[in-house]
LUMSELO-161999 format. One line per field, with one value per residue (C-alpha): z, y, x; residue in three letters; residue number from 1. Coordinates in steps of 0.02 Angstrom, whole numbers, plus 50000, padded with zeros to 5 digits. Layout:
N
up = c(Z / ...);
north = c(Y / ...);
east = c(X / ...);
r = c(ALA / ...);
k = c(NUM / ...);
***
This chain:
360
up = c(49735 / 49794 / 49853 / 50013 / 50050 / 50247 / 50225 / 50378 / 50479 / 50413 / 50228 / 50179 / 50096 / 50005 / 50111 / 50074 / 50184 / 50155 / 49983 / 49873 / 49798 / 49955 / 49982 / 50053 / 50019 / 50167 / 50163 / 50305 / 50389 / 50344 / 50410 / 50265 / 50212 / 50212 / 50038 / 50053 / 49960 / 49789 / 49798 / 49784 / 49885 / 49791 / 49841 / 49731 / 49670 / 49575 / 49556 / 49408 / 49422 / 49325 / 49325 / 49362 / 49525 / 49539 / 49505 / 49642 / 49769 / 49703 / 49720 / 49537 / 49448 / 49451 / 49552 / 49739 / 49824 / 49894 / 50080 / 50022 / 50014 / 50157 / 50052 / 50083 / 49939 / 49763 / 49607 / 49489 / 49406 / 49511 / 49462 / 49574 / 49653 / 49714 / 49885 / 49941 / 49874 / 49930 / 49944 / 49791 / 49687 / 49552 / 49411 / 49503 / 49623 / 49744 / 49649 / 49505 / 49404 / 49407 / 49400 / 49440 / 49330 / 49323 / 49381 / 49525 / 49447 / 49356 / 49367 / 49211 / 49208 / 49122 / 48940 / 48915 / 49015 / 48874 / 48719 / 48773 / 48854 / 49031 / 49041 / 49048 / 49144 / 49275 / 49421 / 49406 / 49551 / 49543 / 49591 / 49708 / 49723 / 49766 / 49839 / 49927 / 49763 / 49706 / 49803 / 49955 / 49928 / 49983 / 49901 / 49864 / 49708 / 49649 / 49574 / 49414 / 49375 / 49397 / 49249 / 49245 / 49174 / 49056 / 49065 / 48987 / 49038 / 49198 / 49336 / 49274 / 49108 / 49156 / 49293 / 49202 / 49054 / 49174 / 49122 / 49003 / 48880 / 48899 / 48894 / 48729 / 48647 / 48673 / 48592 / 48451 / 48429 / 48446 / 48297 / 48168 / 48105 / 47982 / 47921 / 47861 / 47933 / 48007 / 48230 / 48301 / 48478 / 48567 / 48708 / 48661 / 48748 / 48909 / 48986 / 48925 / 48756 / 48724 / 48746 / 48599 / 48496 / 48527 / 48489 / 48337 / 48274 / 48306 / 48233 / 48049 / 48092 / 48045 / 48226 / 48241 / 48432 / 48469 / 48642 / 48685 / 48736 / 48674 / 48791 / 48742 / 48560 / 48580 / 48658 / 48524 / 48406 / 48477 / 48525 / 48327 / 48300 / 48117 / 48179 / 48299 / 48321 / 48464 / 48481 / 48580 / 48401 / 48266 / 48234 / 48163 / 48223 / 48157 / 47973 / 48016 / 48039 / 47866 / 47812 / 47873 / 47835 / 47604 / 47637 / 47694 / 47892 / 48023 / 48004 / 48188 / 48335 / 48514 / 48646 / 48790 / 48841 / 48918 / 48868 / 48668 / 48672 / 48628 / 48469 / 48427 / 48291 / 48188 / 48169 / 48035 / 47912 / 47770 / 47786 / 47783 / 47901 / 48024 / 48203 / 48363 / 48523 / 48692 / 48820 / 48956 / 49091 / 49108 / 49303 / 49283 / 49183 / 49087 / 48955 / 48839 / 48634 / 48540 / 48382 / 48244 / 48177 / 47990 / 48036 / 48059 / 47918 / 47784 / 47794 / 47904 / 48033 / 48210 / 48405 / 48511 / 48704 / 48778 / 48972 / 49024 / 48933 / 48956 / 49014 / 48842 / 48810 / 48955 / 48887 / 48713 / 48761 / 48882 / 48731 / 48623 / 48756 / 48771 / 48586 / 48621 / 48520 / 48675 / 48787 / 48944 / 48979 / 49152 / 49288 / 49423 / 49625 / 49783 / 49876 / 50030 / 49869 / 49811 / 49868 / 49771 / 49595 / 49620 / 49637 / 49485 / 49390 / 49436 / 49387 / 49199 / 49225 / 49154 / 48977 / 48958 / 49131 / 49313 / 49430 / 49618 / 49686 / 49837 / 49880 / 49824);
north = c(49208 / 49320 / 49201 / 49240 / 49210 / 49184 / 49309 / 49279 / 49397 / 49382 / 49295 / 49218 / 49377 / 49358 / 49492 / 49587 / 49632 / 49710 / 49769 / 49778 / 49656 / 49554 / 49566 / 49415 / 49369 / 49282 / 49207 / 49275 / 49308 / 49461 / 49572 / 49564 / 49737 / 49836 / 49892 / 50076 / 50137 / 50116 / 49955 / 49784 / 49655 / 49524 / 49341 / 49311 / 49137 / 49160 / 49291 / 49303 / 49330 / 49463 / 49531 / 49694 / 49645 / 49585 / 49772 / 49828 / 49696 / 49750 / 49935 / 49942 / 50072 / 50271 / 50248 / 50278 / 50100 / 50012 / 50038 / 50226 / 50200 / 50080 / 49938 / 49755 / 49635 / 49680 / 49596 / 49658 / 49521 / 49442 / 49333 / 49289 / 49322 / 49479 / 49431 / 49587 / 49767 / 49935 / 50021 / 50112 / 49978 / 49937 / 49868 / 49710 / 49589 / 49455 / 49288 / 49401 / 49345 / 49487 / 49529 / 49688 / 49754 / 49858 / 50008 / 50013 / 50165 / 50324 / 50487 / 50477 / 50692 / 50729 / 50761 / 50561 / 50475 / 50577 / 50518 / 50346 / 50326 / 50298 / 50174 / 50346 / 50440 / 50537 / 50541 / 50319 / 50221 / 50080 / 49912 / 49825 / 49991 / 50127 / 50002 / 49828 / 49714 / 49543 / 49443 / 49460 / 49352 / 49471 / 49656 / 49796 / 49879 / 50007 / 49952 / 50071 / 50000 / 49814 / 49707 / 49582 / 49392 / 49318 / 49121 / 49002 / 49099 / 48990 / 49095 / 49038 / 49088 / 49263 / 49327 / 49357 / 49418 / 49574 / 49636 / 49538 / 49504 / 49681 / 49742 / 49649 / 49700 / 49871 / 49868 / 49772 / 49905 / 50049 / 49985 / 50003 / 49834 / 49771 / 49563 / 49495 / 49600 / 49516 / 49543 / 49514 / 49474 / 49468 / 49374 / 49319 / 49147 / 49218 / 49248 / 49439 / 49389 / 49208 / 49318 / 49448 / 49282 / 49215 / 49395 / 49422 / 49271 / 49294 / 49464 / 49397 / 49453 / 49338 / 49331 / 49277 / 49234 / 49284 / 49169 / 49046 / 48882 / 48700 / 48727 / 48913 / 48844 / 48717 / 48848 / 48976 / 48866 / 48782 / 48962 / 49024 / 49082 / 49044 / 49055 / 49052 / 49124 / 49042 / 49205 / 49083 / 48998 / 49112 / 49228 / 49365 / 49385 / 49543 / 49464 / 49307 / 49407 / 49462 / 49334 / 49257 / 49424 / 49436 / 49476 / 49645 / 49639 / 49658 / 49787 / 49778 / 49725 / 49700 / 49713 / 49629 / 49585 / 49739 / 49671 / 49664 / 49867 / 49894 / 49788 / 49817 / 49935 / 49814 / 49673 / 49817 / 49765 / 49877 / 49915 / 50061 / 50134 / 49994 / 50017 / 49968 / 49958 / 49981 / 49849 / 49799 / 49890 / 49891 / 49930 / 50138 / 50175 / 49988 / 50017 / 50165 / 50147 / 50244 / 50295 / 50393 / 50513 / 50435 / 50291 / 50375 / 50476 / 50387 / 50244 / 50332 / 50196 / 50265 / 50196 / 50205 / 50157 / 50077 / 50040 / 49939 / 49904 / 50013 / 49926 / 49909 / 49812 / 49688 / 49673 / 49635 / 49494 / 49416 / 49389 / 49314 / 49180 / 49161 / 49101 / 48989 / 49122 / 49161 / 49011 / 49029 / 48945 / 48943 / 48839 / 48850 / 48855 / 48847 / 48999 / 48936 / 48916 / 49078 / 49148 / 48973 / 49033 / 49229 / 49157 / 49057 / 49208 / 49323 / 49194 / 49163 / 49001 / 49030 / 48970 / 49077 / 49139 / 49066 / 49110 / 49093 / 48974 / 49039 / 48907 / 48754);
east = c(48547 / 48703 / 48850 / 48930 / 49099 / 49177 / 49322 / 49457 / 49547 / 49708 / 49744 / 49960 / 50055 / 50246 / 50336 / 50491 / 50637 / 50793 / 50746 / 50902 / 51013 / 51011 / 50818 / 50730 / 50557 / 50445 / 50281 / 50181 / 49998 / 49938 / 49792 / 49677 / 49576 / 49431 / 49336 / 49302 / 49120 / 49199 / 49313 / 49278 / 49372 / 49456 / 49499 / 49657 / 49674 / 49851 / 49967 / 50089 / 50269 / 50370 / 50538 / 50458 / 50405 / 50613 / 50648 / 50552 / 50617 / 50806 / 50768 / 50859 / 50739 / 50742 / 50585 / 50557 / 50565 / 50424 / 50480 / 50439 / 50245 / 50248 / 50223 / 50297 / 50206 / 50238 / 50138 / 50044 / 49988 / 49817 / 49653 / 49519 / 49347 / 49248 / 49222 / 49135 / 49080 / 49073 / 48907 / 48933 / 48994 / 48847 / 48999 / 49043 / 48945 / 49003 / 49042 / 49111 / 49275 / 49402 / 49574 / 49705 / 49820 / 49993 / 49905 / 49776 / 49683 / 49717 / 49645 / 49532 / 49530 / 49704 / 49716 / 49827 / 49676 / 49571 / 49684 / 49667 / 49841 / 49789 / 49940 / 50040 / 49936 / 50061 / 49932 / 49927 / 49938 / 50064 / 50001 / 50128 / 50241 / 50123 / 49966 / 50002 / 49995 / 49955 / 50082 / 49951 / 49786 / 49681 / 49682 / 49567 / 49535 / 49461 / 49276 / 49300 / 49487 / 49450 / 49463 / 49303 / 49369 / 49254 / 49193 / 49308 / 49498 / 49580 / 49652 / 49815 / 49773 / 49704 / 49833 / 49978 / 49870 / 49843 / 50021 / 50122 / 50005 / 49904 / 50080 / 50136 / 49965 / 49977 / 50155 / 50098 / 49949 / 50062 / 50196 / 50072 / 50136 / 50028 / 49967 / 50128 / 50256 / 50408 / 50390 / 50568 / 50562 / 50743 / 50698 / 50545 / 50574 / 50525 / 50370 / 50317 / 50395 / 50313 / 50137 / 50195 / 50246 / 50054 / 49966 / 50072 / 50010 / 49831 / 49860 / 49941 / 50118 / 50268 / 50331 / 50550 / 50631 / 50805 / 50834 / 50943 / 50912 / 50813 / 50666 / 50628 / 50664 / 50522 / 50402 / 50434 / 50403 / 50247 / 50175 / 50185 / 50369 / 50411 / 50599 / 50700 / 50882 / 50990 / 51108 / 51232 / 51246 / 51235 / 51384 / 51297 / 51100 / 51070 / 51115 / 51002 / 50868 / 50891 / 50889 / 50743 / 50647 / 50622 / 50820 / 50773 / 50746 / 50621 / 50465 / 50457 / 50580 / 50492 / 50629 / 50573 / 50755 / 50842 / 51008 / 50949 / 50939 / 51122 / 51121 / 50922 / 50909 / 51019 / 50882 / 50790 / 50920 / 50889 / 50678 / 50591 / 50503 / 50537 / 50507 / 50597 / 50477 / 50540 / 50466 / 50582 / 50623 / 50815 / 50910 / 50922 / 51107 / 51118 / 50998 / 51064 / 51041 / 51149 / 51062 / 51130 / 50996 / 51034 / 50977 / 50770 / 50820 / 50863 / 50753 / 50591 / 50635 / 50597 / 50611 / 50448 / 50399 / 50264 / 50226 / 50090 / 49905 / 49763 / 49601 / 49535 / 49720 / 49673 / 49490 / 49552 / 49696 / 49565 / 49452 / 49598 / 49623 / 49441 / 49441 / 49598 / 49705 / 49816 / 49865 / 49970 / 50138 / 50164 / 50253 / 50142 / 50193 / 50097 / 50100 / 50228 / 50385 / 50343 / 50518 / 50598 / 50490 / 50537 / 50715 / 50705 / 50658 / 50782 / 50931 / 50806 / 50773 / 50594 / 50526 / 50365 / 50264 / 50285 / 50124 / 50091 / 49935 / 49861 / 49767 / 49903);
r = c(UNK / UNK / UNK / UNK / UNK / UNK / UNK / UNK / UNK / UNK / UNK / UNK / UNK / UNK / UNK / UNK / UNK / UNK / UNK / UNK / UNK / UNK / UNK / UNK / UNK / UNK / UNK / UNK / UNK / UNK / UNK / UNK / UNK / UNK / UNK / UNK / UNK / UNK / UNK / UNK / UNK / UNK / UNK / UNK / UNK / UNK / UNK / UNK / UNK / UNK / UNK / UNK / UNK / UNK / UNK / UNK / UNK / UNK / UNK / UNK / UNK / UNK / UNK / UNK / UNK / UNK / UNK / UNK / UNK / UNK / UNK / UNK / UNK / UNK / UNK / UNK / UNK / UNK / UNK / UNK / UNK / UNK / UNK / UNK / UNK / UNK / UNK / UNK / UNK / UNK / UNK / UNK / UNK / UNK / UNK / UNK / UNK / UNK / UNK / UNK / UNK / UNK / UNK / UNK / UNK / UNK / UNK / UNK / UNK / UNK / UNK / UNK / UNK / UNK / UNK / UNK / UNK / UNK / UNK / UNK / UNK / UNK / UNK / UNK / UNK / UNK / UNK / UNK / UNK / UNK / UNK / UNK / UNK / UNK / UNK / UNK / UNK / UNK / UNK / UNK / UNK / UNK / UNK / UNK / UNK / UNK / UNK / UNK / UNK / UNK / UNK / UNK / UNK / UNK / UNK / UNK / UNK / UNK / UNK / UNK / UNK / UNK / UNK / UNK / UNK / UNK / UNK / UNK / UNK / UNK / UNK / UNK / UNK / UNK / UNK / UNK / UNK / UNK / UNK / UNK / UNK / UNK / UNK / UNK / UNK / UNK / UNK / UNK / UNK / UNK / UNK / UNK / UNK / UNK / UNK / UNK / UNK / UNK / UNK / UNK / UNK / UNK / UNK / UNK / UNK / UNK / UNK / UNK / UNK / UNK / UNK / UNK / UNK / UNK / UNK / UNK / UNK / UNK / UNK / UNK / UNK / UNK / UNK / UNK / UNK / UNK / UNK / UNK / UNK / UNK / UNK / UNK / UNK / UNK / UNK / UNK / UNK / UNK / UNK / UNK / UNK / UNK / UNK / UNK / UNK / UNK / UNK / UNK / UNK / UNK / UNK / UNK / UNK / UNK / UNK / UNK / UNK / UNK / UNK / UNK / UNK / UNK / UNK / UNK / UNK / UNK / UNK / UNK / UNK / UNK / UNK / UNK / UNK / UNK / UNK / UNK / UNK / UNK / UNK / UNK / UNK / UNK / UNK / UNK / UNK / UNK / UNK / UNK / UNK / UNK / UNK / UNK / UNK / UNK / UNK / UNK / UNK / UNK / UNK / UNK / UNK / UNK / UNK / UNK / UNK / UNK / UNK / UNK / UNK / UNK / UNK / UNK / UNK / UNK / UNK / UNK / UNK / UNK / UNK / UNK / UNK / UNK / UNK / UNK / UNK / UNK / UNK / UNK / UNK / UNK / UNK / UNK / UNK / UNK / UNK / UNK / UNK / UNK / UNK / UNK / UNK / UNK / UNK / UNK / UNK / UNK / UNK / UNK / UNK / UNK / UNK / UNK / UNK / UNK / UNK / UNK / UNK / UNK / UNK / UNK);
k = c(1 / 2 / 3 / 4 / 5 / 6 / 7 / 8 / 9 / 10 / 11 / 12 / 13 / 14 / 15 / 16 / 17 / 18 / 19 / 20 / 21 / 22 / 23 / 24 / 25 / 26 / 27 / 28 / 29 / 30 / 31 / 32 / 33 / 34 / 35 / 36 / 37 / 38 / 39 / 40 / 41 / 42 / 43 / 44 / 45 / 46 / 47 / 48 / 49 / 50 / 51 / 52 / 53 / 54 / 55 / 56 / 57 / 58 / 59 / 60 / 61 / 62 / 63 / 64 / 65 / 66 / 67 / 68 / 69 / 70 / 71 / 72 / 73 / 74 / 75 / 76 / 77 / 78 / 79 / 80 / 81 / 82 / 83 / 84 / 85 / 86 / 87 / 88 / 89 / 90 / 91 / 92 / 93 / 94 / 95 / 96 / 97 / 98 / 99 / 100 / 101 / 102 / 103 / 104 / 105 / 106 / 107 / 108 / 109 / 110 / 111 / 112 / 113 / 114 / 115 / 116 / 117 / 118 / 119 / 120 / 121 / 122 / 123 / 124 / 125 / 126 / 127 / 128 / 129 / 130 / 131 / 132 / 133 / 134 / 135 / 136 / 137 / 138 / 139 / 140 / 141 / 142 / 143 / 144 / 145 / 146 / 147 / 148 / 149 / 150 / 151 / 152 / 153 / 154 / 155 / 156 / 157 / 158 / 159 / 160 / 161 / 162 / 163 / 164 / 165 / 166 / 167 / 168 / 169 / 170 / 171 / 172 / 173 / 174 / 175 / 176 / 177 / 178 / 179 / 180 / 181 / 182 / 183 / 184 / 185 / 186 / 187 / 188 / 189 / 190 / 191 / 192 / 193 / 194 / 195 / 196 / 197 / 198 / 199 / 200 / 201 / 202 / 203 / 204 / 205 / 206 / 207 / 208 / 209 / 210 / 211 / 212 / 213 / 214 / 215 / 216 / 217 / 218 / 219 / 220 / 221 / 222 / 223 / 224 / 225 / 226 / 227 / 228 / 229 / 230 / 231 / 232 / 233 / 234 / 235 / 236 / 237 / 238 / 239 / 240 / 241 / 242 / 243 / 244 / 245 / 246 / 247 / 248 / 249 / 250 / 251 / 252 / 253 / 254 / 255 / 256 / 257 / 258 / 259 / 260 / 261 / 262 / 263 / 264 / 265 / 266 / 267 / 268 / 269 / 270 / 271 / 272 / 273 / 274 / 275 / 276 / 277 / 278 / 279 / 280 / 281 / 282 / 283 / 284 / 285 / 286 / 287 / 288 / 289 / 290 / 291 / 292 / 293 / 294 / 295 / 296 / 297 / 298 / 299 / 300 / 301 / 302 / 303 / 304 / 305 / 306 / 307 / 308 / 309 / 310 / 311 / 312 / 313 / 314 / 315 / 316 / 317 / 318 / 319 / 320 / 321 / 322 / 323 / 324 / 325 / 326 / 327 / 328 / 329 / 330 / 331 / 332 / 333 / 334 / 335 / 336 / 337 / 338 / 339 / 340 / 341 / 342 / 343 / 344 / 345 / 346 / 347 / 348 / 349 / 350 / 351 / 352 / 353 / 354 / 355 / 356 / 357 / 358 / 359 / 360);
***
């Protein structure tokens, strides 16, 4: 028997004003929408948090701001319920787990969507900077681009899965890191980097944190780190790290901290063909690496970048947490201190993942 859901009028949204470095964030009634023939309505039960959706509200990126598409809720980061289909919708059904990603949709018809790199596809629409995003409980999504949850992954679990950890897998996948290869992870207490430190696990790497800090310590540890490197203590990380790693250094470093790009090429030590992946999004001008070409040529080391997961990265870390592989460490808020937990994150006060309960 089909459920049936009473949807209201209007549904509580986060709301931005003044977007900049003095932006404010409200929690307000907003109008909630209509499914067109090929969207599915979604009733969100938690939205993650992420510093991306900080970058939007601070208007700190080389992209257009969010005032520029007419949108006022970032997020990109939601898990709920389909609480009503288009007429052309034959993927998804009312009572259906589901959850929305990074990117709304993407064209599917240019030759990246062909190669399997949809996450770069140049005609994507941005969740919660082009479209109204997951800060609102209430969103439409496109039927075709809507990540079903499977049985046995809590909201909590699954919602910030739609970037961070899709995002972290994709990055692993992409280093060509094999079992047993040393995973450096500057930051890797925080919430996108805490999910690399649980997939590299699962996926036989020798994961190391570089973080500061007892708490993120303790999570690192607990979450599968087989080090960690306070950088507040140690003199010389990049030498540490050598340590740690057969004396030789990493195979692969996983910047998710923007400030670890100036000093990231040094955690390779002396290995060849290491890699450095680019993850975090640093404010446009702060992030530059200085490289010397040696340094790829010598040793066949080279720097990559990734952006978000592709669907098939979202389907993939949904299964690891459905066999327990990838657990979520999250403070969770109700919906009317969302401003107080955005807040929080912007000044790093966050071990692992913070996410927003809608109905708290």
């Amino acid at each position: 028997m089909a459920q049936h859901f009473d949807i209201p009028k209007e549904c509580k949204a986060g709301v931005i004003y003044n977007e900049g470095p003095d932006f404010e964030l409200k929690v307000e009634m907003v109008p909630v929408p209509e499914p067109g023939p090929d969207d599915v309505l979604l009733k969100l039960n938690v939205t993650g948090i992420c510093y991306s959706d900080v970058h939007y509200m601070l208007n700190d990126l080389s992209a257009p701001p969010i005032s520029y598409f007419g949108v006022r809720s970032p997020g990109h980061e939601g898990a709920g319920v389909v609480v009503k289909t288009g007429a052309n919708v034959k993927n998804f059904k009312v009572g259906d787990r589901a959850g929305i990603k990074p990117l709304m949709d993407v064209c599917r018809s240019c030759e990246v969507c062909w190669q399997g790199k949809e996450n770069h596809c140049p005609n994507a629409i941005h969740t919660g900077l082009m479209v109204t995003g997951t800060y609102q409980q209430y969103v439409v999504s496109p039927a075709r681009y809507t990540s079903p949850i499977p049985e046995g992954v809590p909201d909590e679990v699954a919602a910030p899965i739609m970037c961070s950890a899709s995002t972290m897998l994709r990055s692993l996948t992409e280093s060509k890191l094999r079992p047993h290869n040393w995973a450096v992870f500057p930051g890797g207490g925080g919430g996108v980097g805490i999910q690399g430190v649980q997939l590299a696990k699962a996926m036989g790497f020798r994961p190391i944190v570089i973080d500061t800090g007892d708490s993120k310590k303790k999570l690192s540890l607990e979450m599968g780190a087989e080090a960690f490197i306070d950088f507040k203590e140690i003199d010389d990380v990049a030498e540490e790290v050598k340590k740690i790693a057969d004396g030789i250094g990493a195979h692969g470093v996983f910047v998710t901290a923007p400030s670890a790009y100036a000093n990231a090429t040094k955690l390779t030590g002396d290995r060849v063909g290491a890699v450095v992946m680019c993850i975090g999004l640093p404010p446009v001008g702060t992030g530059q690496m200085t490289v010397d070409p040696n340094w790829c040529i010598v040793k066949g080391r080279r720097i990559e970048g990734t952006l978000v997961g592709t669907m098939e990265d979202t389907d993939r870390a949904l299964k690891y947490a459905q066999r327990g592989l990838l657990k979520q460490i999250c403070e969770v808020y109700p919906i009317d201190r969302m401003a107080e937990a955005v807040d929080k994150l912007r000044k790093g006060q966050v071990a692992g993942r913070m996410v927003v309960d809608f109905n708290a």
